[in-house]
TORKOL-4160 file (C-alpha; in steps of 0.2 Angstrom, whole numbers, padded with zeros to 4 digits, m for minus):
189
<pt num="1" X="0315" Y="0342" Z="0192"/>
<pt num="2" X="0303" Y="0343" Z="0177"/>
<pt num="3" X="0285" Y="0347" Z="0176"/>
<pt num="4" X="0273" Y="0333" Z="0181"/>
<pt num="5" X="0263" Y="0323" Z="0169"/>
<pt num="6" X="0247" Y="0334" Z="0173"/>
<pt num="7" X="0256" Y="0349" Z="0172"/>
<pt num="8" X="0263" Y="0344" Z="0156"/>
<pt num="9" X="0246" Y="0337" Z="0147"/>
<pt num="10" X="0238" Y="0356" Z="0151"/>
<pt num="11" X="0253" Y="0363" Z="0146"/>
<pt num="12" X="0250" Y="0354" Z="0129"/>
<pt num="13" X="0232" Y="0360" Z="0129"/>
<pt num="14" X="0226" Y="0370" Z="0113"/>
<pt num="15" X="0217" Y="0387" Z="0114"/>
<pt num="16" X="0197" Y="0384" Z="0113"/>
<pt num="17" X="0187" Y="0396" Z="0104"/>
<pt num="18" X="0178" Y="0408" Z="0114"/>
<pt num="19" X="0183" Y="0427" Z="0122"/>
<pt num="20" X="0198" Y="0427" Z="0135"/>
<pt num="21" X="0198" Y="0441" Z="0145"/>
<pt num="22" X="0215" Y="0446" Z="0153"/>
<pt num="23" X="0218" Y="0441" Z="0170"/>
<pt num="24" X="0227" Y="0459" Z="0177"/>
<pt num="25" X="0233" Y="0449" Z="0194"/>
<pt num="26" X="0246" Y="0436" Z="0182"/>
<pt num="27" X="0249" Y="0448" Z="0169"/>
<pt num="28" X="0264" Y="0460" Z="0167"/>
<pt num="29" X="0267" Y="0475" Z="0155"/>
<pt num="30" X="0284" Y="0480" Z="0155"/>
<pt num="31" X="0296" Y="0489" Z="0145"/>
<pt num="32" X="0316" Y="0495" Z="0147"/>
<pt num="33" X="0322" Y="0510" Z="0138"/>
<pt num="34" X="0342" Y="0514" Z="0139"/>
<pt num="35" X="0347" Y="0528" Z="0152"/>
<pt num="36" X="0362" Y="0540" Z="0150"/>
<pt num="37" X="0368" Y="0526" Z="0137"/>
<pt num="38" X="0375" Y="0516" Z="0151"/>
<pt num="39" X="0360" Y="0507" Z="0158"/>
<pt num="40" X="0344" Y="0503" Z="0156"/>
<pt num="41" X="0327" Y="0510" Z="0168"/>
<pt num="42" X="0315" Y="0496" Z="0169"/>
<pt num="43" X="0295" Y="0502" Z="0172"/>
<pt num="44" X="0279" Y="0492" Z="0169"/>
<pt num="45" X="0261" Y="0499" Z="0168"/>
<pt num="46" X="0249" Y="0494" Z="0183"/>
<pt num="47" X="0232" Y="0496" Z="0174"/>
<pt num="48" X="0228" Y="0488" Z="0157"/>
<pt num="49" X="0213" Y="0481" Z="0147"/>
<pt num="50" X="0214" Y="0464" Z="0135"/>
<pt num="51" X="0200" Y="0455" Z="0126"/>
<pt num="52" X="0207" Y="0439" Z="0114"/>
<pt num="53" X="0194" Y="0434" Z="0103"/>
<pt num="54" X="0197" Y="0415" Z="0096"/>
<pt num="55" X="0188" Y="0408" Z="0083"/>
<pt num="56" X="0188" Y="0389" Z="0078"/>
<pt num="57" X="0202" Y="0392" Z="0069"/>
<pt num="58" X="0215" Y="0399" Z="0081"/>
<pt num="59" X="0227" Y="0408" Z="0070"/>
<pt num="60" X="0212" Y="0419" Z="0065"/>
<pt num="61" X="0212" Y="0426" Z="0082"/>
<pt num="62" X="0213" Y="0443" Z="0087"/>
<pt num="63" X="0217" Y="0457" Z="0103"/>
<pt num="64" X="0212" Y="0473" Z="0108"/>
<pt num="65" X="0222" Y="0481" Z="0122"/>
<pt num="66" X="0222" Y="0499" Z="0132"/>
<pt num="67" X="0235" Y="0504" Z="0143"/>
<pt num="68" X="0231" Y="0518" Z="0157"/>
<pt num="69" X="0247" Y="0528" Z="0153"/>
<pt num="70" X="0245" Y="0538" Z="0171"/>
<pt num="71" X="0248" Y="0520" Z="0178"/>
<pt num="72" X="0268" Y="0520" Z="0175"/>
<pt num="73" X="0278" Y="0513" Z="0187"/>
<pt num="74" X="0297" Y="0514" Z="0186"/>
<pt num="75" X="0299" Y="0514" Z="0204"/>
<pt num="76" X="0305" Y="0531" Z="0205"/>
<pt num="77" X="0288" Y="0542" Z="0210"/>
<pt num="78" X="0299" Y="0558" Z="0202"/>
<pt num="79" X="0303" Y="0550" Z="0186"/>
<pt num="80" X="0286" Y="0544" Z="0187"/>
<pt num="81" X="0278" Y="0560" Z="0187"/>
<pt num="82" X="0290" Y="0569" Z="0173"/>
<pt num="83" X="0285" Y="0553" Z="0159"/>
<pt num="84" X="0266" Y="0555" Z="0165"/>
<pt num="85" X="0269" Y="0576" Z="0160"/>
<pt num="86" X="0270" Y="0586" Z="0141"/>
<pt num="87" X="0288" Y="0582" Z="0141"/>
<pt num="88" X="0283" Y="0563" Z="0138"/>
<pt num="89" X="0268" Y="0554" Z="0138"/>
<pt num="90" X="0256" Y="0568" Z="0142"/>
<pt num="91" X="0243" Y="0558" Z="0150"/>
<pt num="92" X="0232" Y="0573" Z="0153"/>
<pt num="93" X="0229" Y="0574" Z="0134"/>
<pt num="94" X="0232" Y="0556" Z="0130"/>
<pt num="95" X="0228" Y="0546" Z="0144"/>
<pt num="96" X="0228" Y="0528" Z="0136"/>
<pt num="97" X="0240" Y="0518" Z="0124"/>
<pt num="98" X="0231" Y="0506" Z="0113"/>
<pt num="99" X="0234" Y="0492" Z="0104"/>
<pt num="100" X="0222" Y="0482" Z="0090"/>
<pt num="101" X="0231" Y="0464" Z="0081"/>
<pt num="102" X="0227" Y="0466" Z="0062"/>
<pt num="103" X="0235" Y="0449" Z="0058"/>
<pt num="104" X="0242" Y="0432" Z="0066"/>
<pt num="105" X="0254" Y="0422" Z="0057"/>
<pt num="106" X="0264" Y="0405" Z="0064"/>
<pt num="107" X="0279" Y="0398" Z="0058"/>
<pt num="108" X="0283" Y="0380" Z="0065"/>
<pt num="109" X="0279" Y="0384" Z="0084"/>
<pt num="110" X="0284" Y="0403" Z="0084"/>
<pt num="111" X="0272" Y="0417" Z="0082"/>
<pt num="112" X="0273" Y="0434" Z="0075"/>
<pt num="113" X="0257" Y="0444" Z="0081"/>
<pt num="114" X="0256" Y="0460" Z="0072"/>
<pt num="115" X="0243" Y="0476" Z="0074"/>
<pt num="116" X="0242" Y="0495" Z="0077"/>
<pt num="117" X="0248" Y="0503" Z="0092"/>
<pt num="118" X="0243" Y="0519" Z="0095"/>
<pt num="119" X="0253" Y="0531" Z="0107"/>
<pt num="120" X="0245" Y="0550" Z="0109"/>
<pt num="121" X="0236" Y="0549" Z="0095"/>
<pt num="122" X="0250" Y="0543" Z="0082"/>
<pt num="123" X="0247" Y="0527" Z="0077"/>
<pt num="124" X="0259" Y="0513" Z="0067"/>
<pt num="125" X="0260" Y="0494" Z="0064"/>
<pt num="126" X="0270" Y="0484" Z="0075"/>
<pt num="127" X="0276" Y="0465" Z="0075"/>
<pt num="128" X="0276" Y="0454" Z="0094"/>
<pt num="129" X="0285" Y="0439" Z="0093"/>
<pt num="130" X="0271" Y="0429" Z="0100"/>
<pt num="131" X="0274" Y="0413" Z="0114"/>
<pt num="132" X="0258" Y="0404" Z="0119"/>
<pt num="133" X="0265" Y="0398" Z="0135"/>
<pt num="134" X="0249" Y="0382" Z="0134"/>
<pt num="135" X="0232" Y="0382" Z="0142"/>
<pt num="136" X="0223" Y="0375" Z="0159"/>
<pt num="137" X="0211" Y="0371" Z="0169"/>
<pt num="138" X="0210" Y="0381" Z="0187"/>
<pt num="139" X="0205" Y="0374" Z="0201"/>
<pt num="140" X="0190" Y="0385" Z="0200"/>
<pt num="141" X="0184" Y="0377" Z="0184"/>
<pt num="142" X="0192" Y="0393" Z="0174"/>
<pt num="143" X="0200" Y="0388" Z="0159"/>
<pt num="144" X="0216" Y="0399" Z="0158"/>
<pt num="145" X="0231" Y="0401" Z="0143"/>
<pt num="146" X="0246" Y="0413" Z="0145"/>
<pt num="147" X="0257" Y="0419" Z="0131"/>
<pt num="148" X="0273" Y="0432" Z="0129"/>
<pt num="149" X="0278" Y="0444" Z="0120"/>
<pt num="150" X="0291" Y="0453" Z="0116"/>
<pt num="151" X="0292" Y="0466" Z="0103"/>
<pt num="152" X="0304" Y="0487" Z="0102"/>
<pt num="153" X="0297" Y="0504" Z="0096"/>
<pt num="154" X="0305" Y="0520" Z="0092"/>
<pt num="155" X="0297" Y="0533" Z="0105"/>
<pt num="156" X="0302" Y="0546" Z="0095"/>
<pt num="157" X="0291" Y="0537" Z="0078"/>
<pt num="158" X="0275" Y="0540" Z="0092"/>
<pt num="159" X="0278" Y="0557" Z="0097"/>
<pt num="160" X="0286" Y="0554" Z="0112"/>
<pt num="161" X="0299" Y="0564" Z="0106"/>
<pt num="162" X="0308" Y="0574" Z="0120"/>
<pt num="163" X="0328" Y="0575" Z="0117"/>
<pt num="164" X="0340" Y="0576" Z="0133"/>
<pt num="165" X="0356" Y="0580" Z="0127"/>
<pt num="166" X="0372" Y="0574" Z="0139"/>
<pt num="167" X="0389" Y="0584" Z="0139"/>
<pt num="168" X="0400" Y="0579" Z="0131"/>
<pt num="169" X="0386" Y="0567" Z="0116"/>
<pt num="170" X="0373" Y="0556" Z="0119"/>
<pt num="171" X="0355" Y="0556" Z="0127"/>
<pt num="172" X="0349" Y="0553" Z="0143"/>
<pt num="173" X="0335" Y="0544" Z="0137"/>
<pt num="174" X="0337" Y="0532" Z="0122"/>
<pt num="175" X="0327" Y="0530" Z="0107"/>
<pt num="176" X="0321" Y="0512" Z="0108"/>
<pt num="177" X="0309" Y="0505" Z="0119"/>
<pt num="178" X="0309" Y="0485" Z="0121"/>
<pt num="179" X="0292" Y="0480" Z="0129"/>
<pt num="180" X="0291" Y="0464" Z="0137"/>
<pt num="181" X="0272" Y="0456" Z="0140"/>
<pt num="182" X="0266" Y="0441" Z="0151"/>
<pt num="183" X="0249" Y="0440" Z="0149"/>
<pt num="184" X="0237" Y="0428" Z="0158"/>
<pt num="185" X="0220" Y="0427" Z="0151"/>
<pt num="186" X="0203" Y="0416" Z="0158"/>
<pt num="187" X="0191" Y="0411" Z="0143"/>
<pt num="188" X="0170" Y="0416" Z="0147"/>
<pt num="189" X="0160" Y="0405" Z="0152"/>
């Protein structure tokens, strides 16, 4: 069954000018990274910060994001606590990832967002394939627009350089990071 005709004329809404906060209750962070070259560990961050700022003219739109590092969740409190230390992340010293958009360009109805992310201090541009998912109208009167994203990183470019060599070749953890975001935003009143 497809979406209703309501459902369908806020999908098709456009994204008003204004500041969109991110809505941390509909919004995921995620990434997957290969493990032991056979598989791949799946985590997501709990706690994380986003402010869009759209102008009239849309694709002059920009995003600031933080991520609390310390928040990592792979659902392994172990593994956890060994990417939260020196060997990875080391959220003592570098508590937050960071992300600031330097440019939005669109091509037919895709999106390539890019900016600077910065991961324990080193910083380097990035492109997110951008999906603006559409806009509504809660039933609070909120008015609401979700995108995706999708973009992969070398850990090693930002530092995050630990090597775990397996017997026999390979790493235990791989190189490249794909993160995967859903984010949720509501626009101030």
């Amino acid at each position: 069954m497809g979406p209703t005709a309501r459902e369908t004329d806020h999908a098709a809404q456009e994204l008003k000018a204004g500041i969109w906060n991110i809505d941390p209750a509909h919004s995921v962070v995620g990434f997957s990274v290969r493990h032991m070259m056979v598989s791949k560990v799946r985590g997501r961050f709990e706690k994380f910060d986003a402010t869009l700022t759209v102008p009239e003219d849309p694709t002059r739109s920009s995003v600031v994001a933080t991520i609390d590092v310390a928040s990592i969740n792979t659902d392994h409190a172990d593994r956890d606590a060994h990417v939260r230390s020196a060997d990875f992340f080391h959220v003592q010293t570098h508590p937050e990832l960071s992300f600031r958009s330097t440019g939005l360009e669109a091509s037919g109805g895709e999106f390539a967002l890019t900016g600077e992310l910065s991961i324990k201090g080193v910083t380097h541009p990035v492109e997110l394939a951008l999906e603006f998912n559409g806009s509504t109208l809660d039933p609070y009167g909120l008015e609401r627009a979700g995108f995706s994203a999708t973009t992969a990183i070398s850990r090693k470019q930002f530092g995050v350089d630990i090597e775990l060599p397996m017997d026999g070749g390979g790493v235990v953890v791989g190189d490249r990071i794909a993160i995967e975001i859903d984010a949720e935003f509501t626009r101030q009143p």
